[in-house]
Steps between C-alpha positions, in 0.01 A plus 500: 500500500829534442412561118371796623780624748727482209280726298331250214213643405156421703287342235749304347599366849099448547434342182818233575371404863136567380417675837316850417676820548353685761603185734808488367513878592373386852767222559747745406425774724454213828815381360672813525346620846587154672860557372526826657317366828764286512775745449378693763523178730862456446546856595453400877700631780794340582391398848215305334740380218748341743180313712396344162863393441582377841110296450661366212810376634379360858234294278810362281712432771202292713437311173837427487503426872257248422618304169816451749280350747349266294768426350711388796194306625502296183895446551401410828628755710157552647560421888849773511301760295250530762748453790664805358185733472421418865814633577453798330181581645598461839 
């Protein structure tokens, strides 16, 4: 495909990967439209840009949240780890 995008000719590109032309022509064109679906995507507003970023991060910092976790119940810290999150949730 990307044969193509850089402008090598069609049925030397079809010959090589022995696919026909006309679906090479096809693959091109869904190639090209799902690019500029995409495109279009990224052009969100920034409202909806700053959810999917704050999504991001809140799922990074719970993973994070719970490596630690495991981790201190492995070093044996268990028993103060969850003395400390009742406190917090009181």
């Amino acid at each position: 495909m990307l044969r193509l995008l850089r402008g090598e000719d069609l049925v030397e590109v079809s010959r090589d990967v022995q696919v026909s032309p006309p679906e090479l022509e096809e693959w091109r064109r869904v190639f090209l439209e799902t690019g500029q679906q995409g495109l279009k995507r990224r052009g969100r507003d920034p409202t909806e840009r700053e959810l999917i970023r704050t999504r991001a991060k809140l799922g990074e910092v719970t993973m994070r949240m719970e490596l630690a976790s495991e981790l201190l119940e492995k070093r044996g810290y268990g028993d103060e780890l969850r003395k400390l999150l009742r406190r917090g949730s009181e």
